[in-house]
N, C-alpha and C positions, 0 to 999 in steps of 0.2 A: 504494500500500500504506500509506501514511503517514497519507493521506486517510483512505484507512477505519479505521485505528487510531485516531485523533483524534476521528472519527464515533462509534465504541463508548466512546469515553474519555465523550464529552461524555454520551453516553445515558443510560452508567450514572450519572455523577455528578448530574443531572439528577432520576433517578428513584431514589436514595437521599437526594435534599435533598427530593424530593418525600413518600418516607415517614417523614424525619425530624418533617416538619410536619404530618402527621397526614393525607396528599393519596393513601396506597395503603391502607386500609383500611376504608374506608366511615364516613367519622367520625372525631371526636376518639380518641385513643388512649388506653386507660386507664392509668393509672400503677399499678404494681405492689404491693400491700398493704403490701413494706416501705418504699418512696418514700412513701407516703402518710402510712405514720407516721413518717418521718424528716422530711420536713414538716411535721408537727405536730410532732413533738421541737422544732425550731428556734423555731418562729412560737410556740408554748406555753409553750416552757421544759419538755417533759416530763424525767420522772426514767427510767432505763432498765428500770425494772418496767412504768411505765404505759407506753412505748415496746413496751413486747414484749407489753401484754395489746390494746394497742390495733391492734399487729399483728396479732394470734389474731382479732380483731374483722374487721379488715377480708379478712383473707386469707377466713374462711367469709361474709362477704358476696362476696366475691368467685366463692365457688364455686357460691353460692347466685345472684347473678347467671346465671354461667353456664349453671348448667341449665336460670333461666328462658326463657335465649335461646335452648338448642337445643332448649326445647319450643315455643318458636315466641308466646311471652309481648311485649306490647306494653310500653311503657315505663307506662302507668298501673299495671300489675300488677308493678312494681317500686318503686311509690311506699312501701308498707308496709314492702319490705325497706329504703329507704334512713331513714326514721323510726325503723326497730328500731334500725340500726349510729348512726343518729345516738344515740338511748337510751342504749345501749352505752359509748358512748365518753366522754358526757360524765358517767356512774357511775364510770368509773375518773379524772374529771379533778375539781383541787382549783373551790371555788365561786368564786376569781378565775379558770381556767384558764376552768371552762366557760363564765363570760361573755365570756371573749376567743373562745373556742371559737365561741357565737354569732354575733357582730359579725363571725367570719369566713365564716360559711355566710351570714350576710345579705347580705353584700357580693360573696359569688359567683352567689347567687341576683337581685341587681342588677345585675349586670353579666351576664347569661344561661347562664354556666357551670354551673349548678347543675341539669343534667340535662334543664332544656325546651328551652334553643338561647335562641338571642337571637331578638331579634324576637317579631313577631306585637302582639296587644295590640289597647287603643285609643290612638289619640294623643294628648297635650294640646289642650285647646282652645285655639286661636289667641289669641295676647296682643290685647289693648284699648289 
């Protein structure tokens, strides 16, 4: 009896580490419109106006995702929406905020976070 208690112990813990790291849902997990601008608050320096308009931004991309995906919409027909909220965000941000604002999607978008995945590509050509 012990046995099998320890068996369900371990399963579950197992398969809630599993969808902590993004391993039960098909994918990276989205972070929730207010994480995203509380993210931008810290890494920007925002004020708590541009905090809550930057919220209102991403929660209707958010919803606006949504429907594109239970119409059954590919990630290229998501490319415009993510262009708009980018728009969006840096009209409410000051013009040192939105160049830090950049240098941060540039760096997500190099390091493959920024909605294509990593990978894929051509390679370097081999050093001489």
């Amino acid at each position: 009896m012990k046995k099998l208690l320890l068996v369900c112990c371990i399963v579950l813990g197992v398969s809630t580490l599993s969808r902590a790291q993004g391993g039960g849902g098909g994918g990276r997990p989205q972070m929730s419109p207010a994480d995203q601008a509380a993210r931008l608050k810290t890494s920007l320096a925002l004020t708590d106006d541009q905090t809550a308009k930057i919220t209102a931004i991403y929660t209707a991309q958010a919803a606006s995702r949504d429907s594109l995906t239970k119409a059954g919409a590919d990630r290229s027909a998501m490319r415009p929406l993510m262009t708009a909220t980018t728009a969006k965000i840096k009209a409410v941000l000051t013009p040192d905020q939105a160049a830090e604002f950049d240098k941060q999607q540039a760096a997500r978008m190099n390091r493959g976070g920024g909605g294509g995945g990593g990978g894929g590509g051509t390679p370097p050509p081999p050093q001489r």
